[in-house]
KELO-719918 format. One line per 2 residues: number of its first residue (from 1); their letters; for each residue x, y, z of N, C-alpha, C, O. Coordinates in steps of 0.05 Angstrom, whole numbers, plus 5000, padded with zeros to 4 digits. Layout:
% KELO-719918
NUM = A = X:Y:Z:X:Y:Z:X:Y:Z:X:Y:Z; ...
END
This chain:
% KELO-719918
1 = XX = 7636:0954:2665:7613:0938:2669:7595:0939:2644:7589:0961:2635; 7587:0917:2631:7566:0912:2610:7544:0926:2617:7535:0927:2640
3 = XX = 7533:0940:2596:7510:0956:2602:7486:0938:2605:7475:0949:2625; 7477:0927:2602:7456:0899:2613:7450:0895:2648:7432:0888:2663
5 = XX = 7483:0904:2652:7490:0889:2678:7482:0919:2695:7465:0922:2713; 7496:0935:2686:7486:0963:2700:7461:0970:2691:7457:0994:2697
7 = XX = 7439:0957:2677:7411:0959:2674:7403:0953:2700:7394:0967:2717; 7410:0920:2701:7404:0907:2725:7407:0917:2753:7389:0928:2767
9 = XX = 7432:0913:2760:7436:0934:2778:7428:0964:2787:7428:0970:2811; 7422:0976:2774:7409:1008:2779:7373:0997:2791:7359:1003:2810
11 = XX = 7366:0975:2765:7338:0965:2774:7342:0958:2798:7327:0968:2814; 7359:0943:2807:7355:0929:2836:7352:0952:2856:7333:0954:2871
13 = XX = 7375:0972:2855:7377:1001:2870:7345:1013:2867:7331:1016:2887; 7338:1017:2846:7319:1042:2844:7286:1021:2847:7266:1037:2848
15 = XX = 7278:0993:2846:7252:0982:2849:7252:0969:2866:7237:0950:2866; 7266:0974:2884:7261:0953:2916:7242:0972:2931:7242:0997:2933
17 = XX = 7232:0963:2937:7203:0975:2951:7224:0991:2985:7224:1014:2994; 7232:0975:2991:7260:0988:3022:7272:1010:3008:7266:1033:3014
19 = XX = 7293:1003:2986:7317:1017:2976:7295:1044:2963:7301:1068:2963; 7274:1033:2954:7254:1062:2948:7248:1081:2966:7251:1105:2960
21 = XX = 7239:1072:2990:7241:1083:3017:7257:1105:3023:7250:1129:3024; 7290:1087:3029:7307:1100:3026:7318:1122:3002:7330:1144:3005
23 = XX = 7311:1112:2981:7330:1138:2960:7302:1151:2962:7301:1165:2941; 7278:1155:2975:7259:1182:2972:7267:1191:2998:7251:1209:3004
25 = XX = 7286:1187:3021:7287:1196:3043:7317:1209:3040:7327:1229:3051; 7325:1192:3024:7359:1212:3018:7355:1223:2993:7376:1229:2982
27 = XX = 7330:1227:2977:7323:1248:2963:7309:1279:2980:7312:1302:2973; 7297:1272:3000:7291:1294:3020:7324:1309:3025:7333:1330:3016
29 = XX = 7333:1294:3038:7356:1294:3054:7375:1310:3029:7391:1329:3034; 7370:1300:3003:7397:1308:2996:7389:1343:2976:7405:1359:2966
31 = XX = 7354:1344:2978:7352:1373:2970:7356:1390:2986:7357:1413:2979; 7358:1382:3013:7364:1403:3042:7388:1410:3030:7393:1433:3024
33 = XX = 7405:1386:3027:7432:1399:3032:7449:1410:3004:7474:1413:3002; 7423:1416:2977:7432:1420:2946:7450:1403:2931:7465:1407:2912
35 = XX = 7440:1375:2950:7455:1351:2931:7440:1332:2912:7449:1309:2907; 7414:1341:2900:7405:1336:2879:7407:1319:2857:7393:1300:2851
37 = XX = 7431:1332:2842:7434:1320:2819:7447:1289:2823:7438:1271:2807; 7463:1283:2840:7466:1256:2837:7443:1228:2828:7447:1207:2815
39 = XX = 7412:1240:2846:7401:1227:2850:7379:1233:2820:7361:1219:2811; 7388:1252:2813:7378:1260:2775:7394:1239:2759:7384:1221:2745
41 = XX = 7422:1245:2764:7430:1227:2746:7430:1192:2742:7425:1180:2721; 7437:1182:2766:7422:1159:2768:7395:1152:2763:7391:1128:2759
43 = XX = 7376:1166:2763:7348:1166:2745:7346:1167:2718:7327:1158:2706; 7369:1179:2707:7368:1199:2682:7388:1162:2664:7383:1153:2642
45 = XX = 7402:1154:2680:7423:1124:2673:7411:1102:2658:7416:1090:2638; 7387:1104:2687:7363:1079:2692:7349:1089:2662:7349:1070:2648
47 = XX = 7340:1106:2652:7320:1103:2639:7335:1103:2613:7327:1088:2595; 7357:1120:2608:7367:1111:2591:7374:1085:2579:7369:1080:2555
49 = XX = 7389:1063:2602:7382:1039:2605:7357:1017:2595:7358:0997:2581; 7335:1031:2609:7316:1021:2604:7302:1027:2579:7281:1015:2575
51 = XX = 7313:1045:2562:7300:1053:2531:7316:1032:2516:7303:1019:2500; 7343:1025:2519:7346:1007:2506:7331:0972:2516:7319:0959:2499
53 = XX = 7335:0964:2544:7325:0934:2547:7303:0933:2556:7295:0910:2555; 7288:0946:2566:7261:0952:2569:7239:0975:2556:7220:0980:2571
55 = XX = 7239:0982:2542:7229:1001:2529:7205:1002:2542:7197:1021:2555; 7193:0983:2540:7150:0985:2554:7149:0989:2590:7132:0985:2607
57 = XX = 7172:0995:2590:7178:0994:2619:7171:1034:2623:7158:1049:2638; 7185:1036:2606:7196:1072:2606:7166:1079:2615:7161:1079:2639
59 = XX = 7150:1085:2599:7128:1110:2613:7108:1101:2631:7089:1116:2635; 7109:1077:2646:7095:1068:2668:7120:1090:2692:7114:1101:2713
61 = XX = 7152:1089:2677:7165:1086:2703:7163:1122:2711:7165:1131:2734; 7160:1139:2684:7161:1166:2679:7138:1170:2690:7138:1188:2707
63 = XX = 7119:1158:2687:7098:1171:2709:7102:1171:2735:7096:1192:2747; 7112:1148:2751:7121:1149:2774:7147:1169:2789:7154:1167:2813
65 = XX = 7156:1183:2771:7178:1191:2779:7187:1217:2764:7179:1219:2741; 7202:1238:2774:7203:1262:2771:7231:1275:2774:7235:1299:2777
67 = XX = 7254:1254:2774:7282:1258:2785:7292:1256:2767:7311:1239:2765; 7281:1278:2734:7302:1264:2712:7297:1293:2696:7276:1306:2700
69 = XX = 7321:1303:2676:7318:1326:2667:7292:1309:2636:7295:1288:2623; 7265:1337:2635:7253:1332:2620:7265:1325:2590:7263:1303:2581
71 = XX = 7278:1345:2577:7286:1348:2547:7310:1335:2537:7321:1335:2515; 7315:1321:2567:7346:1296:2566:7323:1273:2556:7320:1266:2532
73 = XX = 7313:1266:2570:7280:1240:2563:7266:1243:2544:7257:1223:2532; 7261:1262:2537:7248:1266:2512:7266:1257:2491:7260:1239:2475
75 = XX = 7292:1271:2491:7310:1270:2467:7313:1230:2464:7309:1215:2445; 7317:1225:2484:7326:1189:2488:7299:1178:2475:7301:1160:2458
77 = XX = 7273:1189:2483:7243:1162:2475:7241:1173:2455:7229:1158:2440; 7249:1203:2439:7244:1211:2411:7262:1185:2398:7250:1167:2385
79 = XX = 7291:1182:2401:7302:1176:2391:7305:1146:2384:7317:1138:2364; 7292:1128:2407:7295:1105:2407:7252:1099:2399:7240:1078:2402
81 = XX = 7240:1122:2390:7215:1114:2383:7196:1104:2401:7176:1094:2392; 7203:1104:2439:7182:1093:2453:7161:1122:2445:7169:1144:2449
83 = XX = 7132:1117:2434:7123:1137:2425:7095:1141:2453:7079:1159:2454; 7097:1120:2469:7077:1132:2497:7087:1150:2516:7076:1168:2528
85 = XX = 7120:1139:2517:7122:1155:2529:7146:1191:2524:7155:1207:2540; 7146:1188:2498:7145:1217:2482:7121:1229:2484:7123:1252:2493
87 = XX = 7094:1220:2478:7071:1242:2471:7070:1240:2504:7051:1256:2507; 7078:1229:2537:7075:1235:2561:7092:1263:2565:7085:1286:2571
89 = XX = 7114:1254:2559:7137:1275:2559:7129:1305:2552:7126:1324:2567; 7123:1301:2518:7118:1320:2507:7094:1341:2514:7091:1365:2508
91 = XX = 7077:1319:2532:7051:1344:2548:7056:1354:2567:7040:1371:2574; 7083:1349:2587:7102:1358:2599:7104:1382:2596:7096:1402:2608
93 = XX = 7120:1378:2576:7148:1395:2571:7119:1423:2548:7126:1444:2537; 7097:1415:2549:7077:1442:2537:7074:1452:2559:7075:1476:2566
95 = XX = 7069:1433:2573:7054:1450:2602:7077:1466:2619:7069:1484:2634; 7100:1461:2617:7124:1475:2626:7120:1504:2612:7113:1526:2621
97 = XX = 7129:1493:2585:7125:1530:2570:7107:1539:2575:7113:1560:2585; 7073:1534:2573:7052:1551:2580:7054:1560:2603:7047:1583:2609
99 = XX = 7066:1538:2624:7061:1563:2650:7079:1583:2654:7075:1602:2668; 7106:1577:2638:7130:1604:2635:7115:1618:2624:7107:1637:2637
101 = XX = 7106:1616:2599:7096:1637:2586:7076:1650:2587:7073:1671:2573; 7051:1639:2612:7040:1651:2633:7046:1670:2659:7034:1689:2669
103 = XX = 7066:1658:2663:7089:1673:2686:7101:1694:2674:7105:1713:2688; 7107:1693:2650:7125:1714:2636:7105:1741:2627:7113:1764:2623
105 = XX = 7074:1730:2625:7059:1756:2621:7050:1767:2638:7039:1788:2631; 7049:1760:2666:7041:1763:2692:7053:1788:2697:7051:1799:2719
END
């Protein structure tokens, strides 16, 4: 499948306001049962996706959403230069370490 086409498609899956519904109800459903990552990686596709044909798309969509490994996203908007949503990321991924490294002096 042309990567354009599996842009599209993943969009149709993951911005239907129903199919949203649904993948946050078989996102419940699927941390009960430690089936997680599928629903990471199809997040993790989409945005990849979307750094290349939508780029101004990315950190409206990163704010909405939390089903994607941080320093996988970071590495993709460092690399392709979306720079709003790197410096989003990147206050992230501080606030991650400070609170380990809060936790770690505790």
């Amino acid at each position: 499948m042309e990567r354009d086409a599996q842009y599209e498609y993943i969009k149709g899956i993951l911005t239907g306001a129903r199919t949203r519904h649904r993948l946050e109800r078989m996102g419940d459903l699927s941390k009960e049962r430690g089936l997680e990552i599928a629903n990471e990686q199809l997040h993790e596709k989409y945005i990849a996706l979307m750094c290349e044909f939508a780029p101004k798309d990315v950190y409206p969509y990163l704010l909405q959403h939390s089903s994607y490994r941080l320093d996988y996203c970071l590495d993709l908007c460092q690399s392709r230069q979306i720079t709003d949503a790197t410096a989003y990321l990147l206050e992230r991924y501080v606030a991650c370490v400070a609170a380990s490294s809060g936790m770690a002096g505790s």
